[in-house]
C-alpha positions in Angstrom: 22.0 89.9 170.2 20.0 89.6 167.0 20.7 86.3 166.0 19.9 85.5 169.8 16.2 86.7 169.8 15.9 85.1 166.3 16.9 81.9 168.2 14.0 82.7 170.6 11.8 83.8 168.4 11.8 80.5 166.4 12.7 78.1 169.0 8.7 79.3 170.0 7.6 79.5 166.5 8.9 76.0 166.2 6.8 74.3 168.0 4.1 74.8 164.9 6.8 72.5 162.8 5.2 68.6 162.2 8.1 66.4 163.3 7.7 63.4 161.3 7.2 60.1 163.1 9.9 57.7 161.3 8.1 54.4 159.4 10.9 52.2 160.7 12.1 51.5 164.1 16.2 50.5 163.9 17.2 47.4 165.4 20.9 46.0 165.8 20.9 45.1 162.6 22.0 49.1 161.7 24.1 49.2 164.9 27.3 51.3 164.5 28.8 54.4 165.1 27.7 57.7 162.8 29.9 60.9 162.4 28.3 63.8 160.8 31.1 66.1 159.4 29.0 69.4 159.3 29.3 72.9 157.9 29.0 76.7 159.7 25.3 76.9 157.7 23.6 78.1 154.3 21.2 76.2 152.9 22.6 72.8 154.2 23.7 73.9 158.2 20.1 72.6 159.1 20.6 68.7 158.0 23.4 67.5 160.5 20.8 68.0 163.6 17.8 66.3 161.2 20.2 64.1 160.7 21.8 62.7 163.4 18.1 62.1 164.8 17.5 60.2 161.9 20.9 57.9 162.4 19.7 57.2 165.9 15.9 56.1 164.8 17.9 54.0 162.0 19.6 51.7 165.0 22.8 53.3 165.5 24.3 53.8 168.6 25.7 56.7 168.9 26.1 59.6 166.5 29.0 61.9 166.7 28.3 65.7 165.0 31.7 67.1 163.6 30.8 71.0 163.5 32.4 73.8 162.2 33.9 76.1 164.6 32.6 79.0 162.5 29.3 78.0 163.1 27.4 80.6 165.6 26.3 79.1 168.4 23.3 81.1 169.1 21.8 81.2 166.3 19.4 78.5 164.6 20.0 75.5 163.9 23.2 75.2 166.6 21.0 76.7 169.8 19.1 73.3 169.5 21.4 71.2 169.5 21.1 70.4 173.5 17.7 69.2 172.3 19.4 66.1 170.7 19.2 62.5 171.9 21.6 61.9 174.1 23.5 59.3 172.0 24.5 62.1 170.0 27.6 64.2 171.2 29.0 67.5 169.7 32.5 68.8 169.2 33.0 72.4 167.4 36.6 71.8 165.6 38.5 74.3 163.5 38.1 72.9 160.1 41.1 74.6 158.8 43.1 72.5 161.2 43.4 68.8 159.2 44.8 67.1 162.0 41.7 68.1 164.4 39.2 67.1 162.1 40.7 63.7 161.8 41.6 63.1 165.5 37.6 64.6 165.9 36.3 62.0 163.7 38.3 59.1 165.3 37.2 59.8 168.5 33.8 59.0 167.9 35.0 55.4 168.1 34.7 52.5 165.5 33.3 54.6 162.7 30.9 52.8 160.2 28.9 55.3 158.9 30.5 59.2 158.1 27.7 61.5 156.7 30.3 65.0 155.1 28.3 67.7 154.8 31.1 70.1 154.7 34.0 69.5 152.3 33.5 71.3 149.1 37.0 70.4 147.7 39.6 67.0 148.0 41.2 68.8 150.7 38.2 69.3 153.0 37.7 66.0 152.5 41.2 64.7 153.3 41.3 64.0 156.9 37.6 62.6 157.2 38.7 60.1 154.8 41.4 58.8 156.7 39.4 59.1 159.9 37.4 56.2 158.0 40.6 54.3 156.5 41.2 53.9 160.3 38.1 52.1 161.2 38.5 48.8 160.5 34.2 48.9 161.0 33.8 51.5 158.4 30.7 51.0 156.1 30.2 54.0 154.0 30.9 57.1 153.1 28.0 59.0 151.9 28.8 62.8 150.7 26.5 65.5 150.8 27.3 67.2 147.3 25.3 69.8 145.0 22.6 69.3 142.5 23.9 73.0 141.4 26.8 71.5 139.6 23.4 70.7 136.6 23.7 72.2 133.4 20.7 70.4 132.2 17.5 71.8 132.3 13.9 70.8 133.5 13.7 67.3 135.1 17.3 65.9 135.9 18.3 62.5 136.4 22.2 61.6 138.0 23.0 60.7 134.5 22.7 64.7 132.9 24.8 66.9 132.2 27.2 68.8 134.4 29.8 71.8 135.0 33.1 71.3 133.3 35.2 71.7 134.5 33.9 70.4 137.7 33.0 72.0 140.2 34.2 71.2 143.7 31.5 69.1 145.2 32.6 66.8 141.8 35.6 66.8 142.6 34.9 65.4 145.7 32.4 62.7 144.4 35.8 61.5 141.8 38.4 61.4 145.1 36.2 59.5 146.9 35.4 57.1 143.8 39.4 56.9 143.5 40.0 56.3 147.5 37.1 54.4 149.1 35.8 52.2 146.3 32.6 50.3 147.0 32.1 51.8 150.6 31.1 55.5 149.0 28.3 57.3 147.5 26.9 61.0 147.1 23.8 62.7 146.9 23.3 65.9 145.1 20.4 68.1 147.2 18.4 70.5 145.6 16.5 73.6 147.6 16.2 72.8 151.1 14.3 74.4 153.8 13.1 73.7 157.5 12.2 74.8 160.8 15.7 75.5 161.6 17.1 77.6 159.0 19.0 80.3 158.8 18.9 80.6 155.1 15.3 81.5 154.0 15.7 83.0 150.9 14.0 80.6 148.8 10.4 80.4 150.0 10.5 84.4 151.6 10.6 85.4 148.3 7.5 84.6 148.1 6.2 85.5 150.9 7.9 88.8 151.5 5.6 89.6 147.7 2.5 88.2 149.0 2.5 90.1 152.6 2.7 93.3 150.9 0.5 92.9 147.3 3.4 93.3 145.7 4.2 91.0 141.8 5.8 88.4 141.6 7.8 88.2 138.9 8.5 84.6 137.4 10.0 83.2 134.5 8.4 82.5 131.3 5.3 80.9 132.0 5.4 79.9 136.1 4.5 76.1 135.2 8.6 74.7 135.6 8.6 72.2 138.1 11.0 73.0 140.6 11.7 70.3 144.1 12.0 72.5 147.0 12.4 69.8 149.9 11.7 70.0 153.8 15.1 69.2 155.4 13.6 66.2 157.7 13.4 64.3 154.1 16.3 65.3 153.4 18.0 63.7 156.4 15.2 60.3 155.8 16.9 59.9 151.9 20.3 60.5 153.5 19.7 57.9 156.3 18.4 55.2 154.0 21.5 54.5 153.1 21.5 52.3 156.4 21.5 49.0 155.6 22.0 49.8 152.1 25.6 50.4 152.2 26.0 47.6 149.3 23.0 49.1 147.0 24.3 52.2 147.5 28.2 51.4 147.1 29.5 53.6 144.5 26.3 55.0 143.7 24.9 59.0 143.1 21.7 60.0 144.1 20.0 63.3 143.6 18.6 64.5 146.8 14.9 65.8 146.9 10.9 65.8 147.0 9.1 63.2 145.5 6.8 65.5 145.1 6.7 68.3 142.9 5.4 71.7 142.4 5.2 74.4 140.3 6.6 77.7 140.2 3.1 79.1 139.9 1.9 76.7 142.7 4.6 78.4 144.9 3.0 81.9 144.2 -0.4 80.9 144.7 0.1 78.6 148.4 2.3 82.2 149.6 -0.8 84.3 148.7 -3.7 82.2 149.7 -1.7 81.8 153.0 -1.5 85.5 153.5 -5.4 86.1 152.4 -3.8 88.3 149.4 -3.8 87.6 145.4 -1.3 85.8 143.7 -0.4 88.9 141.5 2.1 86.5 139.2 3.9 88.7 136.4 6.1 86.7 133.5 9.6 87.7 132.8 11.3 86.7 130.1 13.1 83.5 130.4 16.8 83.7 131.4 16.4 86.7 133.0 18.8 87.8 136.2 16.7 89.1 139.0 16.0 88.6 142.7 13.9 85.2 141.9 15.4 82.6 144.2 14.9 79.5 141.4 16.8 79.0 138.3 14.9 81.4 135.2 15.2 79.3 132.4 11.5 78.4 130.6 12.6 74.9 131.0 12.4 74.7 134.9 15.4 72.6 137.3 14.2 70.2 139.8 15.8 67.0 140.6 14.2 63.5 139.9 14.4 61.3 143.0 13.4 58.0 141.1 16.8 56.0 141.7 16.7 57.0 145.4 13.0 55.3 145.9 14.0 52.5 143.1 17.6 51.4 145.2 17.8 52.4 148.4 13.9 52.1 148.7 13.6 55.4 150.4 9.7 55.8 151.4 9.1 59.2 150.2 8.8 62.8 151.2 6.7 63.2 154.4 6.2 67.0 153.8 4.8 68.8 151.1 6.4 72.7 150.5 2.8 74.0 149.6 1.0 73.0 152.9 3.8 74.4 155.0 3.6 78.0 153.2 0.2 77.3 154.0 -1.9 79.8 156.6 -1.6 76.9 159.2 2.1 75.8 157.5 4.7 76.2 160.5 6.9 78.3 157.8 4.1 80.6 157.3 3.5 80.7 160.7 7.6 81.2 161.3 7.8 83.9 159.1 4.9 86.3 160.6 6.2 85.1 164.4 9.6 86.8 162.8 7.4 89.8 161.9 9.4 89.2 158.4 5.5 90.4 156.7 6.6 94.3 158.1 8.5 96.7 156.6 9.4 98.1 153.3 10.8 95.5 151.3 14.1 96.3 148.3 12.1 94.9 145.1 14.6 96.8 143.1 16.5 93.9 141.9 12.8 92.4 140.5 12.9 93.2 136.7 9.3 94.0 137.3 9.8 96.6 134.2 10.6 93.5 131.9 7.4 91.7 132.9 5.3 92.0 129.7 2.4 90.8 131.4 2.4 93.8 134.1 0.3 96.5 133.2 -2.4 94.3 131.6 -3.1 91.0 134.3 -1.3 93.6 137.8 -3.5 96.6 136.9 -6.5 94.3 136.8 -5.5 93.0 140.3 -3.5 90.0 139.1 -4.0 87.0 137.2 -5.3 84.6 140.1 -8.0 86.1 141.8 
């Protein structure tokens, strides 16, 4: 019943969200036949229905959505999924079930372009691969992977560091490099939100502080630059990939804003929005607490240079700190939610490492 009225509740809220009017019309040129392999949520359930909207202003012609069975269909973003264009069809499969993802996939008809935003190991991956073996139309295969697989710090490019061993995401990227060569490629999103979410952690962090004059306790200094990304340009760097299928062959991209922001800039846009101060307290670097970004002094936001440079993506349409604005829809979502009342479990904060506390919070904060 809860995650019904939530449904309600945003599906009103919502219409505050900017929908972004694409730059490019498609034409036959992209024509083809899209399937969107897509998971039960998180931080990535809200790109298959940005998506598949995006596949269809791109020129194909019809866009099939693979969805997770465990997926709750009343809750946000699979209640609005009757609000798609009608060249884009739905079919909930048991992703447990190989041979029903496959057949799900084939269905679609002569597949040139499958978008997997589910698998997270070789296995997951399996049967969507030879959904696309089977087309003899089949394009690419562009995987939705992690930029969390990082161990770098501050500004990353696709050539830094990563987990070893691999995580699974990378192993995914490595089993498509050894099955589909030249008709693959992955990008590696960052922090994601949207009008659709059901995973707001990142920027009601912030908020939840803000609403209720309560610190904020950052990292070292506040300035890291962090990439937190609306997931409409998410889906846009994602759908350049039509007609780029050879510049993109083989190819990983990191998956973000153009954009970037600060830490500190987060703080400040949540409590300007709310009319409050930004009461911004430093912990020490590398700290564990509730803060939804990475705490190291260095900062971790993905650089989005080879995505504008190759696929010549056109940029982030949204900006994070005008939608946390006071006329931002996700401002405006989160008081519709009533998510500003209530007593609010800071306990996991840190607040009592924050050497900055007692001198800039007992003097009202340090942006006033």
């Amino acid at each position: 019943m809860q995650s019904t009225l939530i449904c309600l509740a945003l599906s009103t809220a919502a219409a505050f969200a900017p929908t972004a009017t694409p730059a490019r019309t498609g034409t036959k040129l992209n024509a083809g036949v899209g399937v969107i392999i897509q998971n039960k949520g998180g931080g990535h359930g809200e790109i298959g229905f940005h998506l598949a909207k995006t596949l269809i202003d791109k020129g194909l012609d019809s866009v099939k959505i693979v969805q997770d069975a465990d997926a709750k269909k009343d809750k946000l973003p699979f209640c609005k999924y009757d609000e798609l264009p009608a060249a884009v069809s739905v079919e909930w499969v048991d992703m447990g079930d190989a041979a029903a993802v496959e057949a799900a996939c084939s269905s679609a008809g002569a597949i040139t372009h499958v978008y997997d935003n589910f698998a997270k190991s070789p296995a997951d991956a399996a049967p969507v691969i030879a959904a696309a073996k089977g087309s003899s139309d089949f394009k690419t295969y562009a995987f939705v992977s992690s930029a969390g697989m990082y161990t770098a710090k501050g500004m990353l490019k696709e050539t830094k560091a990563i987990k070893d061993p691999p995580t699974g995401q990378r192993e995914v990227e490595l089993t498509l490099e050894a099955e589909l060569p030249g008709k693959w490629c992955a990008f590696r999103p960052q922090y994601i939100y949207g009008p659709y979410t059901n995973k707001r952690d990142y920027l009601d962090w912030f908020l939840n502080r803000a609403a209720r004059a309560l610190p904020m306790a950052v990292p070292a200094d506040a300035q890291q630059p962090v990439s937190v990304t609306h997931c409409e340009d998410v889906a846009s760097l994602l759908g350049s990939v039509v007609g780029k299928e050879d510049a993109a062959a083989d190819q990983i991209f990191n998956c973000g804003a153009n954009k970037l922001c600060s830490y500190d800039d987060v703080c400040i846009a949540a409590a300007k929005a709310l009319g409050k101060e930004a009461l911004v307290a430093a912990l020490p670097p590398d700290t564990k607490s509730s803060f939804p970004f990475r705490p190291n002094a260095e900062g971790f936001a993905v650089s989005v240079r080879k995505a504008l440079d190759v696929l010549e993506w056109e940029g982030a349409k949204h900006n994070v700190l005008d939608d946390i604005a006071a006329d931002g829809f996700y401002t405006k979502d989160f008081l519709a939610l009533g998510l500003d009342q209530g007593d609010l479990d800071t306990s996991k904060d840190q607040l009592e490492l924050c050497e900055n506390l007692e001198q800039d919070y007992g003097a009202r904060g340090v942006h006033v």
